[in-house]
C-alpha positions as CSV (number, residue, x, y, z in Angstrom):
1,X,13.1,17.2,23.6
2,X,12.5,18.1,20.1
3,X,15.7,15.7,18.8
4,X,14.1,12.9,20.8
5,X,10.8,13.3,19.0
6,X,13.2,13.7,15.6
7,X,14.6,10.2,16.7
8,X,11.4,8.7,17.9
9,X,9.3,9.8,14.4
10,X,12.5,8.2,12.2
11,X,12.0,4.7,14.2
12,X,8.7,4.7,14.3
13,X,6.8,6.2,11.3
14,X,6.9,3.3,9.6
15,X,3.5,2.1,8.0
16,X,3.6,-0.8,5.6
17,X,0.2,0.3,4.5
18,X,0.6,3.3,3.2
19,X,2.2,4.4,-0.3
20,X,5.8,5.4,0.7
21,X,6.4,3.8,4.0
22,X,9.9,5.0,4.6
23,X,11.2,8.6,3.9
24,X,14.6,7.7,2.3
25,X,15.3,6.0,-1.5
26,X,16.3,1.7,-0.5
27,X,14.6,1.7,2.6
28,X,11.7,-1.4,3.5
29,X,9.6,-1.1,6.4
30,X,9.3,-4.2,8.7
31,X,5.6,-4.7,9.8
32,X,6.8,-6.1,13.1
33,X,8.9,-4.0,14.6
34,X,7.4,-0.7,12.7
35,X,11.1,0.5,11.5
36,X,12.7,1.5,8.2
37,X,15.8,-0.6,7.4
38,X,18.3,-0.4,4.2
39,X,17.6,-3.1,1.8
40,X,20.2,-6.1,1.4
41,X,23.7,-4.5,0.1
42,X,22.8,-1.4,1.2
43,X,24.3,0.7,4.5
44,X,23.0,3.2,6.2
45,X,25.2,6.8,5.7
46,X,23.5,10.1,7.2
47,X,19.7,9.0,7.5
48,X,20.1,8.0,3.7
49,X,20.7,3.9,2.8
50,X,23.7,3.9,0.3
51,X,24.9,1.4,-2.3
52,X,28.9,0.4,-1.7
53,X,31.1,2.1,-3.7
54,X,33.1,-0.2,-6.0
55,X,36.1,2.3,-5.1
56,X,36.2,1.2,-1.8
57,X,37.7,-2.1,-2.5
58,X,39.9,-1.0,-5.1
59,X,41.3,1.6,-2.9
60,X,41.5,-1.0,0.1
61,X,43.3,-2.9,-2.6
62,X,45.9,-0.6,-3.3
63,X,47.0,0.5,0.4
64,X,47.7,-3.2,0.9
65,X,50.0,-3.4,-2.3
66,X,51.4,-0.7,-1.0
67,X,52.2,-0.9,2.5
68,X,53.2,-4.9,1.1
69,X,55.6,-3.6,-1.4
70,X,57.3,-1.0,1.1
71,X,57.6,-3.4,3.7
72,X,59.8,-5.6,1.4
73,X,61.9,-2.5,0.5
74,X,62.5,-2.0,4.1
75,X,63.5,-5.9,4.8
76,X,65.8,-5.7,1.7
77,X,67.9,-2.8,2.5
78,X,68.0,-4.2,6.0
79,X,69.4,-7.5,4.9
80,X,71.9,-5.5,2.6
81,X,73.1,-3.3,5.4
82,X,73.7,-6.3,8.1
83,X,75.6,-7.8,5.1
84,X,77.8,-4.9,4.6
85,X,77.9,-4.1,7.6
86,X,79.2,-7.7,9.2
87,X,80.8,-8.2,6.0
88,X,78.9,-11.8,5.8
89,X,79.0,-12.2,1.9
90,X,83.1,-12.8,2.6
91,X,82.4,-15.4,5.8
92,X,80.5,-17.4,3.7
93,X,82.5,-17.7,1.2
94,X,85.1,-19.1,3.6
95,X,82.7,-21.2,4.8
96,X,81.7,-22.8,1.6
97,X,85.7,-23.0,0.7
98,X,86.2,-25.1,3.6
99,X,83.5,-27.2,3.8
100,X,84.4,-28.2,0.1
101,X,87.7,-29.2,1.4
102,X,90.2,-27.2,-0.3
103,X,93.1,-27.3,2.0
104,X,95.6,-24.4,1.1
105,X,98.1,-25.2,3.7
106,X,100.1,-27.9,2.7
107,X,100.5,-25.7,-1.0
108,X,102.8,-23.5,0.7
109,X,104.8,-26.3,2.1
110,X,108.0,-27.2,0.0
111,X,109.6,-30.7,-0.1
112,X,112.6,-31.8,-1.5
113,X,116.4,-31.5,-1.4
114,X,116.9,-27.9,-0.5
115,X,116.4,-28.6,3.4
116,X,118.8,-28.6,5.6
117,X,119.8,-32.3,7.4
118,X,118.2,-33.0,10.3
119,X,120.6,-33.3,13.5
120,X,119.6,-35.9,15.8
């Protein structure tokens, strides 16, 4: 009972007429509605309107580098590993070699007077 009369004298003692209208530092009263609210920029933190912190977006700031920087890591030892792993650095090698037409099998193929007759 008594917390609901705590509540009730927060929301309500309000009075734009009298000298200090609202108990807490950055507070305005609103004639209409009779209640204290923080002033613009300000946020309400245990019955006491607060200005933001400038730490708060620095520290936002630096969990995102962070968590961004550590989520590359993880992607580039991933790539390494599938690399090693499937040994894909030598397949594309190949792949390049062929495709740039370098045919090795007619180098081994010897022509000239050392073979034997053909018998029909």
């Amino acid at each position: 009972m008594l917390n609901l009369v705590y509540c009730a004298e927060n929301i309500l003692s309000c009075d734009v007429h009298s000298v200090e209208p609202c108990p807490g530092e950055n507070q305005i009263c609103i004639e209409k509605t009779k209640q204290c609210v923080c002033k613009e920029g300000f946020t309400l933190v245990d019955e006491n309107c607060l200005a933001p912190s400038p730490d708060s977006s620095s520290s936002h700031t630096t969990t995102t580098i962070i968590v961004v920087i550590f989520t590359l890591a993880l992607l580039v030892c991933g790539l390494v590993l599938v690399f090693r792993k499937y040994n894909l650095v030598n397949y594309i090698r190949q792949q390049i070699n062929l495709r740039r037409g370098n045919n090795e099998t007619f180098e081994n193929v010897m022509i000239g007077q050392d073979d034997p007759p053909l018998s029909p």
